[in-house]
Phi, psi and omega in degrees: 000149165235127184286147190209135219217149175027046165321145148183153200300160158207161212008245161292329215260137164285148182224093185239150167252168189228170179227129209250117166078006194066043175204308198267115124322101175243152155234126187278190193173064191275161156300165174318133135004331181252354198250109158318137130340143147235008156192208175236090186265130134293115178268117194260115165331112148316182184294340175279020173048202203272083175253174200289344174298293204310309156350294160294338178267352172263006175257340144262027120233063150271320181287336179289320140139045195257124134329120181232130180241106171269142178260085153342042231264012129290356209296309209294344144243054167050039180227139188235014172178144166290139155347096165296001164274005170243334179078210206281306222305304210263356191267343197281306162322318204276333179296329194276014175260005162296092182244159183342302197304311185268004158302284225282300170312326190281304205298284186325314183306313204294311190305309168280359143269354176262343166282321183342303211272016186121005220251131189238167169308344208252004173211051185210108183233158193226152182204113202210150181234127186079251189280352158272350146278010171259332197263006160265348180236001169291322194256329169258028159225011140259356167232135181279134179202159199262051156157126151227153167269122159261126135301105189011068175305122142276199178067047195282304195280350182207169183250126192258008158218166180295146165087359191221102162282168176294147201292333180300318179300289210263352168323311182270058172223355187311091205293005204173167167327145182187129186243120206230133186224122175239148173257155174299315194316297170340109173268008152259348163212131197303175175268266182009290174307310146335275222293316178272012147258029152288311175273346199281324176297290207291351174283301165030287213068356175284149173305111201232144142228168214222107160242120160252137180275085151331133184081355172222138174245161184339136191049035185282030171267309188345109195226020147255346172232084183004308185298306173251001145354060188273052185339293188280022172265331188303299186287291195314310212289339173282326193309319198274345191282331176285298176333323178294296160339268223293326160280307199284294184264140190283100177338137140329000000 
């Protein structure tokens, strides 16, 4: 069962939060109410928690027509967002209070509300950006799941919490489809690194591809932070991600 709590419309899309198994605080994010899903996507936090960007990317893809669930994966010192007045100053301390077990716990409640609510793997993908692309590819390679996305997954090469190895290690365990969009650019994570997880996914054997942008760094989706923005790698890189979904996971 899940507890639901301060339902509301928010353009077309309905937006309620929940306690996912009763224990993970998400905010769901659906198509209109008359609009069936055609599938369930876990949507994974930057370091800044459940903020109106991430937000926006869960009403788009709600406009996609995607069930979206984010896990509140700060909940655990009560906070669902860093001080938006310290920014990265404050989100970078707050990632590290994080550990494998309880990532990994938070994510599995949102993945059993989406089975809760009818949702089987074969319609069900994860997708996350900065340190939730790295627990997006982390999650699909402990889980069969029909698709995940990383958005500049950091840690390729070292491990940023206990219980989560670095992605070069468990990329090729990867259990499904995967898709990784990166900047060249990026001062957190080298093109070298790019580049051998590039190859460490395709030993998988699951269908994997790695796109790197030239001219876009860490976080060039972010279209709340001016500075690193990269609009047309921003639009190719949502373009591709809905296309991928959209062949990988199966309508209802």
């Amino acid at each position: 069962m899940t507890a639901e709590a301060n339902e509301k419309h928010t353009h077309d899309h309905l937006r309620t939060e929940v306690a996912a198994r009763d224990r993970t605080p998400a905010t769901v994010t659906a198509p209109a109410a008359d609009d069936p899903p055609r599938g369930g996507i876990v949507v994974i936090q930057d370091a800044r928690g459940i903020t109106p960007y991430l937000l926006s990317v869960c009403d788009e893809l709600a406009d996609a027509g995607y069930l979206a669930i984010a896990p509140h994966l700060y909940h655990r010192d009560g906070i669902a967002e860093v001080d938006p007045t310290d920014g990265w100053a404050g989100a970078i301390p707050q990632m590290g209070t994080l550990t494998g077990d309880g990532i990994h716990a938070d994510v599995d409640d949102c993945l059993a509300h989406l089975s809760d609510v009818g949702l089987d793997p074969s319609q069900t993908a994860v997708i996350g950006f900065c340190m939730g692309g790295t627990v997006a590819l982390a999650t699909a390679s402990r889980r069969p799941l029909a698709a995940a996305v990383s958005f500049y997954g950091g840690s390729v090469s070292t491990s940023a919490w206990p219980g989560v190895p670095p992605l070069l290690d468990i990329a090729p365990a990867l259990m499904g489809p995967w898709l990784g969009l990166y900047g060249e650019e990026d001062a957190l994570i080298p093109l070298t690194d790019i580049n051998e997880l590039r190859v460490a996914a395709a030993r998988s054997g699951q269908p994997t591809e790695l796109v790197s942008y030239p001219g876009a760094g860490h976080a060039f989706h972010s279209h709340d932070r001016p500075a690193v923005h990269r609009p047309e790698a921003a639009v190719d890189a949502w373009r591709r991600t809905v296309d991928f979904l959209d062949q990988r996971v199966r309508p209802a």
